[in-house]
C-alpha positions in Angstrom: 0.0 0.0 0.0 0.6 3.8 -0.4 0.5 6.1 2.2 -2.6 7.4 3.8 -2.5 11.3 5.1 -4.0 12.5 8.0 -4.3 16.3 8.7 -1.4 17.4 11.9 -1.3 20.7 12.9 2.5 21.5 11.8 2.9 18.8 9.3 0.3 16.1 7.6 0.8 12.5 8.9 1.8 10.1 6.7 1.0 6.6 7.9 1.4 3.3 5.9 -1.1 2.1 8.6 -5.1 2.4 8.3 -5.6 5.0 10.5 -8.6 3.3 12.0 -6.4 0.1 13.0 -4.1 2.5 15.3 -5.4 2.9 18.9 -6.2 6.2 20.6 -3.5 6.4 22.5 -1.1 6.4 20.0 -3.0 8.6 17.4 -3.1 11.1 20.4 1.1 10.6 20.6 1.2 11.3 16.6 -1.1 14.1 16.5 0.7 15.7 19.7 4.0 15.3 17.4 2.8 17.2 14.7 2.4 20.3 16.9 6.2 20.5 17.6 7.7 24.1 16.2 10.5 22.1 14.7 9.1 19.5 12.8 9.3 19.1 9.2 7.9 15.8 8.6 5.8 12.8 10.0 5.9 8.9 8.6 3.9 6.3 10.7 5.3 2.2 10.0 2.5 -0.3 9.8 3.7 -1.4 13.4 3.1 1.6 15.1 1.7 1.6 18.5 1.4 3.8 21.7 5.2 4.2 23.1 6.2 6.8 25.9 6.4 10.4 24.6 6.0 9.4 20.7 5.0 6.0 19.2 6.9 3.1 18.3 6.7 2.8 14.6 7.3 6.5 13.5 10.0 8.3 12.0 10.0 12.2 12.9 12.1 14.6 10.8 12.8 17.9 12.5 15.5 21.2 11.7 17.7 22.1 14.3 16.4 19.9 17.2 16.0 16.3 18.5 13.7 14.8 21.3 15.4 12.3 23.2 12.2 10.7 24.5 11.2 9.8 21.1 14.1 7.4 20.3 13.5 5.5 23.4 15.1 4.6 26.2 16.8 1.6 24.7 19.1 3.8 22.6 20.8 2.1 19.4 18.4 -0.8 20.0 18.3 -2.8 16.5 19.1 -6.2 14.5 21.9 -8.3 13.3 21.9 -11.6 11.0 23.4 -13.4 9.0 23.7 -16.2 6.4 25.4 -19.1 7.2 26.6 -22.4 5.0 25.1 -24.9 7.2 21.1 -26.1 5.7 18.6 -27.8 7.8 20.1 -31.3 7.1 23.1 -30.4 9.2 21.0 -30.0 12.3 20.3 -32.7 15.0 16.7 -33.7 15.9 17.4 -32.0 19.3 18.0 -29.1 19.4 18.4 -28.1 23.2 21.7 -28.4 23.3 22.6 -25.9 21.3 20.3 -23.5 22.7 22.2 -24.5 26.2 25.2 -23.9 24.5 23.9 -19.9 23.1 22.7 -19.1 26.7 25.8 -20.2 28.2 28.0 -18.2 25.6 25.8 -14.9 25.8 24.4 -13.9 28.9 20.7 -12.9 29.0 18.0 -11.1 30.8 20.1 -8.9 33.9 22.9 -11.3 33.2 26.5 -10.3 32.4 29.9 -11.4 31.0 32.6 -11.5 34.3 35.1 -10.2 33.0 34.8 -7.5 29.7 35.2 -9.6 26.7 38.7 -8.6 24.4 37.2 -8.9 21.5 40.4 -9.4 19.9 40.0 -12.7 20.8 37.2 -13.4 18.9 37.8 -14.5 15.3 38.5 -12.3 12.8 36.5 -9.1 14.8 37.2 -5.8 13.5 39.0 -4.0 16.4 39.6 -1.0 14.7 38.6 2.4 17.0 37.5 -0.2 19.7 40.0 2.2 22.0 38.5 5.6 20.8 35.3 4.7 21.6 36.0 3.8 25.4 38.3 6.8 25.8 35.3 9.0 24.3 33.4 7.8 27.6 35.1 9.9 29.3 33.2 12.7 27.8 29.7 11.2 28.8 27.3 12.8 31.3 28.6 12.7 35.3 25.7 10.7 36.3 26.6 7.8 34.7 30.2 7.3 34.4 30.1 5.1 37.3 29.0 2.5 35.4 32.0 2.0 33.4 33.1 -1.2 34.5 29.7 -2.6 34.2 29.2 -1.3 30.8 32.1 -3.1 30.1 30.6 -6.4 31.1 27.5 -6.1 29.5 28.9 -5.5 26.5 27.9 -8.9 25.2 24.8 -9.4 26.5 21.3 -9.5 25.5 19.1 -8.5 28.1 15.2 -9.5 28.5 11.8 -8.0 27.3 11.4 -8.3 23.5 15.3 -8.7 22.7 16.2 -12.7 21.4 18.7 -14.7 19.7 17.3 -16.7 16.9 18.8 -20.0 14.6 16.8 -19.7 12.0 15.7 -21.6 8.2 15.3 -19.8 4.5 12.9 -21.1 2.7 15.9 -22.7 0.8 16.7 -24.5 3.9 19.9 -22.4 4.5 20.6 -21.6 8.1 20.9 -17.7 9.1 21.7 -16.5 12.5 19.9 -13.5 13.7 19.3 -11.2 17.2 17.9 -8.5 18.8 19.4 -5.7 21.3 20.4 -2.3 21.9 22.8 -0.8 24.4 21.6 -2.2 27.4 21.9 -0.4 31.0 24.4 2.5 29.8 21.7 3.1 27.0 19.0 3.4 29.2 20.1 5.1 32.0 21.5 8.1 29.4 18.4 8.2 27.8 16.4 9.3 30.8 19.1 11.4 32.2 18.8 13.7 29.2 15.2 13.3 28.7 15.0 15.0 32.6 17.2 17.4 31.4 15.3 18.2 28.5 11.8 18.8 30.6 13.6 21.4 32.4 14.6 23.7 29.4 12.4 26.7 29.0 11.2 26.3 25.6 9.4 22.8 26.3 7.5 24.4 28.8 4.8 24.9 27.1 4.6 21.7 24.9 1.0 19.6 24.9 3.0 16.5 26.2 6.2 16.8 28.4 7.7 14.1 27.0 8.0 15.4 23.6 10.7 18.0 25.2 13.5 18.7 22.8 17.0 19.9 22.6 17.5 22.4 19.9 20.8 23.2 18.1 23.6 25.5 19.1 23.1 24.9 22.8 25.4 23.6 25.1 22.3 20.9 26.2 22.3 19.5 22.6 25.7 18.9 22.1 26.4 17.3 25.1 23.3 15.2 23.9 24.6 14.2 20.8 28.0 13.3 22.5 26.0 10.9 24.8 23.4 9.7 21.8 26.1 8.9 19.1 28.1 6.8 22.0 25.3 4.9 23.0 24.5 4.3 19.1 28.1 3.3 18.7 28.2 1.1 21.9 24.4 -1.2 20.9 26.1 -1.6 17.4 29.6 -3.3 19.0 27.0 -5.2 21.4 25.3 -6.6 18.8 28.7 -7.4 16.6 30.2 -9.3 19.7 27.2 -11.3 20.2 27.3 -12.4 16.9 31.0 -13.1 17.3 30.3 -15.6 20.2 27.2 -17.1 18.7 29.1 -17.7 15.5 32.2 -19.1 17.9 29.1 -21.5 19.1 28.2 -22.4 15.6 32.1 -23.1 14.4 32.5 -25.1 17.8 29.1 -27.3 17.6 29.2 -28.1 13.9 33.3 -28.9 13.6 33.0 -31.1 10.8 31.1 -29.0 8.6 33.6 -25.8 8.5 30.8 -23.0 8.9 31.1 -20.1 6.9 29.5 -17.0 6.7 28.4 -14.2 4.5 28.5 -10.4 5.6 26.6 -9.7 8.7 23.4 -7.7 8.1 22.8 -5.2 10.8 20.2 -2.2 11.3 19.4 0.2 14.5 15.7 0.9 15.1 15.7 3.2 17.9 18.1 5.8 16.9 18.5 9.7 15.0 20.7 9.8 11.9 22.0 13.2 10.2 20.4 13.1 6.8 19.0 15.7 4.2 15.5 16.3 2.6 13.8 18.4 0.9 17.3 20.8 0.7 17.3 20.7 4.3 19.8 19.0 7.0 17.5 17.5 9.4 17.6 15.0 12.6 15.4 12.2 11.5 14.3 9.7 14.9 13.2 6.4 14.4 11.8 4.9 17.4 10.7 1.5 15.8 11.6 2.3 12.5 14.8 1.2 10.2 16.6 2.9 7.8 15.8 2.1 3.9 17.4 3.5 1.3 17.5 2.5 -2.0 19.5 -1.0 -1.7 19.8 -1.0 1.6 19.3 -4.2 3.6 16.9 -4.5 6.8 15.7 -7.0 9.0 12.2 -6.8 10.0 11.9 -9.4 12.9 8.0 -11.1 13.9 7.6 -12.7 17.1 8.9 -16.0 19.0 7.1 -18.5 17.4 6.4 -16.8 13.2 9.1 -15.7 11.3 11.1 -12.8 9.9 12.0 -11.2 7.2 15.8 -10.3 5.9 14.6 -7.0 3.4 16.0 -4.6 0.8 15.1 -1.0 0.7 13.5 1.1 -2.2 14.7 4.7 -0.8 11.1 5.9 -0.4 11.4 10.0 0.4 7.8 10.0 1.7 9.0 7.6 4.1 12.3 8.9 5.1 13.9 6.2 3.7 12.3 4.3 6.8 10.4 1.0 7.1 9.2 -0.9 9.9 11.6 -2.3 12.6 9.0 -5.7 13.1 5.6 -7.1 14.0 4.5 -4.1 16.6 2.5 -5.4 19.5 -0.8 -5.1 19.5 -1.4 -5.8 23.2 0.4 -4.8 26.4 2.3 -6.8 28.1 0.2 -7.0 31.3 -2.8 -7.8 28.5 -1.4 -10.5 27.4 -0.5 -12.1 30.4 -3.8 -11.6 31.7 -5.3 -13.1 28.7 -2.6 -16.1 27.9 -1.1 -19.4 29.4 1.6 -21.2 29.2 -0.2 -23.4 27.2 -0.7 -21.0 24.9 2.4 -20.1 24.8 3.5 -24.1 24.1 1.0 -24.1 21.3 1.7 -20.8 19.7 6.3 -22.2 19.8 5.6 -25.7 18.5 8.3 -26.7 16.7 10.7 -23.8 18.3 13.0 -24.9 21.0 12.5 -21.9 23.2 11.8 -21.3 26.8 8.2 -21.8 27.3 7.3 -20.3 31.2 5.4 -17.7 32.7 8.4 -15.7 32.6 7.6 -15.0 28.7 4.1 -15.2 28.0 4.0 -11.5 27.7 6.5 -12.4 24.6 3.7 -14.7 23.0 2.9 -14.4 19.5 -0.3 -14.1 19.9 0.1 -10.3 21.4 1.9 -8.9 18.2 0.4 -7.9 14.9 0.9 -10.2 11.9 4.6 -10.2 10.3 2.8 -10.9 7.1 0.6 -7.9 7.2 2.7 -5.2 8.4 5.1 -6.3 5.6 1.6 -5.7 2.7 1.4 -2.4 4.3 4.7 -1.6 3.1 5.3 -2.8 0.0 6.8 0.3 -1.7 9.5 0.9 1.3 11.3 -2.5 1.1 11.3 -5.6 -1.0 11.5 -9.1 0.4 15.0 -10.8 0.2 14.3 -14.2 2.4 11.8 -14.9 5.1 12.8 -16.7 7.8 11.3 -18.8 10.2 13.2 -19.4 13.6 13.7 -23.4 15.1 15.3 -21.9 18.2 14.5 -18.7 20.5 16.6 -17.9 23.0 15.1 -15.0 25.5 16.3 -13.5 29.1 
């Protein structure tokens, strides 16, 4: 489908949703959005739903200013995957074992590594500016640079909530590797510093929802922002490229015999502001549950535990901002769904996964999310499908 336009009071809404399938809530958020001086643009992902501040599933262009509260608190949060040589007749009928051997490679949920991983031991990983990003930590805000050494060890990790490792088939049968996190603690606890510090400026005192409070260029508040922003960016990207280092270190170890290879590693933020120019202008586009896709450029565009994802190729749509959606969207809360699920459900909605299947993760079920198949209709003229995926094992904190 095409984009549908809705009236906003700075800016018309462009939403590769039906407008009548998005909830209140988060119609409210995109309207509120479009009052914002700086805005010069609006484009809503079929995924969209309500988010704190501004929805997940929306892509907001503005000039000279950036609202941290609408790239989330998970800053840098995104995907990695790639293709391996191993097909589905190199894998064993059980499959636990491997799982046991991911979880005990990659910590998960609050979990983290002992000691910081070198990733110069890890084969072939690129190491270049690995020191320049550390020493630029130094420049991050007071309040969190007592978490260095713990930054350090959760560099690795994959935390809990919607974030997962997946071993996954093509439809060819070839095996691709594939996850899902951001920047962890560090990530989150910079985003709501600056958010705070945000709400206090002057100029968003006046703004329909506080949590839409920006920081506008040429202040000493925005750059120190960016600083902080860019880091956190930088530090979800090298957390996701050292998990995939160990899981691939998993793969060479469990399947010896067949000398694993594998192609370039795919990889994509979806919380995150880039630097990028429309219209003749140089703006600060935010995606908050939203990728980047340009012309050629390849996404991932994950479903839930138990359907399937899809590995995608951009068509460098300008309506869109050269966006698409970042996966499935939920279309229940997490209390919702754990109020309206079992476990059982939860066994019946994984067969055939080798994933954990407790309490602890009903609120993950597939049955809360939107169709992957759907949300990928809607968007048909911002990315074309390269391979769909379908997962055999989830591994979740």
């Amino acid at each position: 489908m095409s984009y549908v336009e809705v009236p906003g009071a700075k800016v018309p809404i462009r939403m590769w949703a039906d407008p009548a399938s998005v909830e209140g809530g988060a119609m409210q958020q995109l309207q509120n959005v479009a009052t914002l001086p700086w805005i010069k643009g609006l484009a809503v992902m079929p995924d969209v739903h309500y988010g704190k501040g501004a929805t997940v599933g929306s892509v907001i262009a503005m000039q000279g200013a950036v609202c941290p509260a609408a790239v989330g608190v998970d800053i840098g949060c995104g995907m990695s995957a790639v293709k391996t040589s191993l097909t589905a007749n190199d894998l064993p009928g059980d499959l636990s074992r491997l799982r046991s051997k991911i979880e005990q490679a990659i910590p998960v949920g609050r979990g983290l590594h002992r000691e910081a991983v070198d990733p110069k031991r890890l084969y072939q990983f690129p190491t270049a500016g690995w020191g320049d990003f550390w020493s630029r930590f130094d420049g991050v805000a007071d309040a969190v640079k007592f978490r260095r050494e713990r930054a350090g060890q959760q560099m690795g990790t994959l935390g809990s909530g919607n974030h997962f490792i997946e071993f996954c088939l093509d439809s060819s049968g070839a095996v691709w590797l594939m996850l899902h996190s951001g920047s962890r603690n560090i990530g989150k606890e910079l985003a709501e510093y600056h958010i705070g510090e945000a709400q206090k400026l002057p100029h968003n005192q006046g703004l329909v929802d506080r949590d839409l409070a920006v920081f506008v260029a040429d202040t000493p508040q925005m750059a120190a922002y960016r600083h902080d922003l860019f880091w956190a960016q930088e530090y979800a990207k090298y957390n996701r490229a050292i998990m995939m280092a160990l899981f691939q270190e998993v793969v060479r170890r469990e399947f010896r015999k067949a000398k694993v290879t594998f192609e370039p590693v795919i990889s994509c933020h979806h919380n995150y502001v880039a630097e990028e120019r429309y219209e003749g202008m140089d703006m600060l586009v935010t995606r908050k549950g939203a990728i980047r896709a340009g012309s050629g450029e390849f996404g991932i565009i994950p479903g839930s535990m138990g359907t399937g994802s899809y590995i995608v190729k951009g068509l460098g749509n300008a309506a869109s901002f050269n966006s698409a959606s970042h996966g499935a969207g939920r279309k229940m809360s997490r209390t919702a769904a754990k109020r309206r699920f079992s476990t059982k459900d939860l066994e019946e909605q994984t067969r055939g996964v080798e994933c954990r299947k407790d309490s602890g993760v009903v609120d993950e079920i597939p049955g809360a999310y939107k169709s992957i198949e759907k949300v990928i209709d809607q968007q048909r003229d911002l990315v074309e499908v390269v391979a769909k995926l379908k997962q055999v094992i989830c591994v979740k904190g």
